[in-house]
Phi, psi and omega in degrees: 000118181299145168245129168335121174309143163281161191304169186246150216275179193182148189225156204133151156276331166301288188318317180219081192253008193262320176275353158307281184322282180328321167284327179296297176321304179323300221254010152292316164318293158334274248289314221266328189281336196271338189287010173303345188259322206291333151298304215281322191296352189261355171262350165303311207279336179248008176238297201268342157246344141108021170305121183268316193250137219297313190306303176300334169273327170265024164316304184312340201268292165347275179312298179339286205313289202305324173287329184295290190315337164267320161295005161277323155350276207276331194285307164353293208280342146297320180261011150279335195260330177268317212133211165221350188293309201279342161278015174254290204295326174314305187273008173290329198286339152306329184268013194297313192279002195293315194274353188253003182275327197268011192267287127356300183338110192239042196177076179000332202282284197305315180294327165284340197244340195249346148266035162264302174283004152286299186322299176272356165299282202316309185287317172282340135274018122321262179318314198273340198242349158287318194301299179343307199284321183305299191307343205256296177311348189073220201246349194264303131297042190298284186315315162304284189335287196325326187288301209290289194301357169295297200313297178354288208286348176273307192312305193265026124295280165348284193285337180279338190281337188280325200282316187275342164005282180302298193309319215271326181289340195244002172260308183111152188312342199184135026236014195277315208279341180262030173272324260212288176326307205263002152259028163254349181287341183274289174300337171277344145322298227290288172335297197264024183249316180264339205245304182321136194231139190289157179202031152299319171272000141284334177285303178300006187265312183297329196265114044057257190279175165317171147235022193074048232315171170239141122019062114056279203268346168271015149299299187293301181007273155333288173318288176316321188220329192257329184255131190333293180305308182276350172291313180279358143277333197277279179324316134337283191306320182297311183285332160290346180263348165305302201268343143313298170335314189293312212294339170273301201250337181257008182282289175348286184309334183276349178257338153325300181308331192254037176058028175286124183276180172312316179301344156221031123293299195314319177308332188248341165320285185328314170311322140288339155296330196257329161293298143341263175268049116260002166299309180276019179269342202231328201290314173285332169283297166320339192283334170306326195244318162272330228056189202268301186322317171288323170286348189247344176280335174293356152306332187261308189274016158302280171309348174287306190326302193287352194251326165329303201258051121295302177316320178261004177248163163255015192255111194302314172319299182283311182300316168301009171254338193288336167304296165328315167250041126298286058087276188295286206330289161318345168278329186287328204260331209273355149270338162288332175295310183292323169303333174303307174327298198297338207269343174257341216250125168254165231282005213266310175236014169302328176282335164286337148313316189303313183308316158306309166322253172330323173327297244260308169330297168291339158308334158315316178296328175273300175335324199285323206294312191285328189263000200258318175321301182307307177286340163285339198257305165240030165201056181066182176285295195308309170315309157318296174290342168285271211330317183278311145345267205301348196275293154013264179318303170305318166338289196313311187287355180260287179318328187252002163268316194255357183248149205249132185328119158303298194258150182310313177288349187245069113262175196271166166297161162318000000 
């Protein structure tokens, strides 16, 4: 008995588009267990545990920042060596306990311990399902995939920071807005355990001969420091999620101070959040047609623009239009940077480049946590929000002095 050729692998996004689509809902799921936080936990932290000070309320963000960023790390280099499905499926299971831990929590200690496991949730089904889609699209439409799965996962962050809001104003901080976490944490299991499919072997169909492997540590290296393009992403990528870090855990308090109720905070969080990953659905496909470079350093000093004039105004109006363009600024920048990955790193160490990449990027969240703590804990909230403005704005410009285009369509001709 003969057994059936096997299917032969094609790389598109038309060619593998039920496991595209299907991989985009996954990482919506992502998106939706981390936006369980984006209100209620920085209102927790100062009604329910009674943190007064800015640094000590953004420990969650901090404990966040620093694990996802060392599991993205790790998560690369596991779905080169296993695959990428059982490092998708690790991190849901990590992430089962998270909304019932903060549901529970009688002690600040919990909260801290249920984002060490948002952390390895977020980087390891994060971090496996940006690799997956780079493996499934090929080298021609990298910025889209990358735009629709960013977008996926901000939009639906975006609408869940609206949705416990909503809950927490008219329910109270717990336990209803974090309900919403344990079913999305349940279906995203449930998805990437029975339906979600390996797609390691696009990659390897795509890289064709050996490439001389590299290294584990000429990976980070590379990534990190020697090469032009991918240093000045990884840096880039780190100050924007710096200033996200702000934009999380302390715009809520600032605006909670200034009478703003909850339901608009989630509103204008959400608002920001919402420009922002329906922004990349259009932002990753242009980057395909401009090229990368341009697009993330006027993205990174766009964000500078918007977090200045957060800083100097009090008008829930005017903070909402500077949200806005926070919002496009992050859009411009946050799938172009990963397409850019994908476009120097070949596929051979490309999901470990991604890992080093987000290392450096989510590491951004504890930088943010820590240093936008410090400086609101001794010269205000507003000092902070300058300090990171300017850190912002300085990215962009290390970008447009030192990277160099990537993709084939946005250089210039001969």
């Amino acid at each position: 008995m003969t057994r059936p050729a096997p299917t032969p692998v094609r790389l598109g996004l038309r060619a593998n588009l039920a496991q595209f689509t299907l991989l985009v809902a996954v990482n919506a799921l992502v998106g939706g267990l981390l936006g369980q936080e984006r209100v209620v936990v920085p209102l927790l932290a100062e009604q329910a545990f009674r943190l007064t000070a800015a640094t000590s309320a953004l420990t969650f963000i901090l404990t966040f920042g620093v694990v996802k960023a060392v599991t993205n790390f790790f998560a690369g280099t596991l779905s080169d060596r296993y695959g990428r499905k059982p490092v998708l499926v690790a991190g849901w299971l990590a992430g089962l306990p998270v909304p019932l831990l903060l549901i529970w929590a009688p002690a600040w200690s919990w909260v801290i311990a249920a984002n060490v496991l948002l952390g390895v949730n977020q980087g390891l089904t994060w971090s496996t399902t940006v690799i997956m889609k780079i493996d499934l699209v090929g080298p021609r439409r990298r910025g889209l995939a990358m735009g629709l799965n960013e977008a996926a996962g901000y939009v639906a962050v975006a609408i869940t920071a609206m949705a416990t809001g909503a809950l927490a104003q008219q329910y109270g901080l717990r336990p209803a807005p974090f309900l919403l976490g344990a079913a999305f944490a349940a279906l995203g299991l449930g998805l990437s355990t029975l339906a979600v499919r390996e797609t390691r072997g696009h990659a390897r169909h795509e890289a064709g001969t050996p490439h001389g492997g590299l290294s584990t540590r000429q990976v980070f290296v590379l990534t990190s420091f020697r090469e032009p393009a991918l240093s000045s992403v990884s840096q880039a990528g780190l100050v924007n999620n710096l200033n996200d870090g702000l934009a999380w855990g302390l715009l809520p308090i600032l605006f909670a101070a200034h009478g703003l109720p909850i339901a608009g905070i989630g509103l204008l969080s959400a608002l920001y959040l919402a420009v922002w990953g329906v922004g990349q659905m259009a932002t990753g496909a242009l980057s395909d047609r401009w090229g990368r470079k341009w697009l993330i350093a006027s993205g990174m000093l766009a964000q500078g623009l918007a977090l200045a004039v957060v800083a100097v105004t009090t008008s829930p109006a005017t903070w909402a239009a500077a949200l806005v363009v926070l919002g496009a600024g992050t859009a411009m920048v946050y799938p172009t940077l990963l397409a850019a990955v994908g476009d120097v790193a070949h596929p051979s160490w490309r999901a470990r480049a991604v890992g080093v990449y987000r290392l450096w990027r989510d590491g951004g969240f504890a930088a943010g946590a820590l240093l936008s703590g410090v400086v609101a804990d001794l010269y205000g909230v507003a000092a902070a929000i300058w300090t990171v403005a300017a850190l912002t704005a300085a990215s962009g410009l290390l970008v447009a002095v030192r990277m160099y285009e990537t993709h084939a369509r946005g250089k210039a001709g001969p």
